[in-house]
N, C-alpha and C positions, 0 to 999 in steps of 0.2 A: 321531626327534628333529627332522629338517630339518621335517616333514609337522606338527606341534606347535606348530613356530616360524612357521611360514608359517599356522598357524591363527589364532594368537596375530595376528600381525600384521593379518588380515584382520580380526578382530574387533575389535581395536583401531582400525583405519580408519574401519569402520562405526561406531563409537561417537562418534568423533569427529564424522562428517557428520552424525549425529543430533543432536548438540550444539550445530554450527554452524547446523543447518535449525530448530532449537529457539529460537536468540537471533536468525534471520533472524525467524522468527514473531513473537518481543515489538516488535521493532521496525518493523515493519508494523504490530502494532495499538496499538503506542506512537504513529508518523505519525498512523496514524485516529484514535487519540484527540486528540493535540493542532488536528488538521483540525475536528472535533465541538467540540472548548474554543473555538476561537475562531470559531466559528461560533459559537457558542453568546454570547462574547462582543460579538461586532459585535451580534447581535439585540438585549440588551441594555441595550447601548449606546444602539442609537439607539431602545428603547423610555425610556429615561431621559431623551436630549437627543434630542427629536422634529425638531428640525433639523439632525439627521447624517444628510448623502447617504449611498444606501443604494449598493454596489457595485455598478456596470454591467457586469463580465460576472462569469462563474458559478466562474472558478477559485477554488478553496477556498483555495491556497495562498499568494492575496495577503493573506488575514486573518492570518496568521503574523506576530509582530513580527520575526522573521529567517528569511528562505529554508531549507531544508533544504542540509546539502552534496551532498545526494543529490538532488536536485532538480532534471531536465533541460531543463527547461521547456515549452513548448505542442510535440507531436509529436502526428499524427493515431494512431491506433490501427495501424493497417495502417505503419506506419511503425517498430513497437516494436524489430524487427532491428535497427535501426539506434542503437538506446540502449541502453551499456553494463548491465551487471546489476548489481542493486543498486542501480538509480534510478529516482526518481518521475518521471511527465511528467504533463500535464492535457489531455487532448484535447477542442478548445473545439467540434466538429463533432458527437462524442455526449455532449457535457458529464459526459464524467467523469475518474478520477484511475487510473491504471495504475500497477503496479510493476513493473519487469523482477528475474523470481526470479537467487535468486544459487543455490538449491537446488532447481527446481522437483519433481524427484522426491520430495521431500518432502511436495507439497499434491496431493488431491485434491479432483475430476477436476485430471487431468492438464494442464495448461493447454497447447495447441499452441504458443504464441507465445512458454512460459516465461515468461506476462507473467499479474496478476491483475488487474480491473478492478471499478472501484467508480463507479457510475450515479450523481452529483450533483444534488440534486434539493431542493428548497422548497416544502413544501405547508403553510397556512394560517402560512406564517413559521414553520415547523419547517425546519428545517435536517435532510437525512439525506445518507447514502451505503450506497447501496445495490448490492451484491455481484451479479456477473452470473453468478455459478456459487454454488452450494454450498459456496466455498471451506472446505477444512480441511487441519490441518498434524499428521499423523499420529492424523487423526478431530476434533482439537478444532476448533472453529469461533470467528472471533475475534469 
């Protein structure tokens, strides 16, 4: 009976952390999309009013009409330890957007740092963010 209940319990654990590594997933590619909208936005914009200064540096996450909560601000990459889990930083030295996992055993590859990063980039006024792994969250890819 005890060996049923402690199975029970372990599987219910597990189901749980897949739930949580599940809604950690939508809201990472919930960030990337609103990062992509308003990028996509500013572009836009100043293809509409040709006298809208265009952004002088590369953080994506000034085009946001409100900061994330989660949002830690410019941290170099090699610095990731030191930002809590569960937060965005923008690192302005390889121009791009990091997230420190709150689940990393959830994505493959296995991220060392517990952190995923996205390469910020502008080629002919296309706006991307480009994944520095293969990122996926139990094989999806976002």
């Amino acid at each position: 009976m005890a060996l049923v209940l402690v199975g029970l319990v372990w599987a219910y654990d597990h189901e749980v952390t897949v739930v949580q590594a599940e809604t950690e997933k939508v809201m990472v590619w919930s960030t990337l999309a609103a990062l992509r909208a308003a990028a996509a936005i500013d572009q836009l914009t100043r293809h509409v009013r040709p006298g809208t200064p265009e952004q002088q540096d590369k953080n994506p996450f000034r085009l946001l009409q409100k900061l994330p909560s989660n949002y830690a601000g410019e941290k170099a990459m090699r610095d990731i330890l030191q930002v809590p889990t569960g937060n965005w930083v923008y690192d302005p030295l390889c121009v791009c957007v990091g997230y420190r996992l709150l689940y990393p055993q959830a994505v493959e590859p296995q991220p060392e740092t517990g952190a995923i990063w996205y390469r910020v980039g502008d080629v002919n006024a296309e706006f991307y963010l480009t994944p520095h792994a293969d990122y996926r969250w139990f094989g999806q890819k976002p």
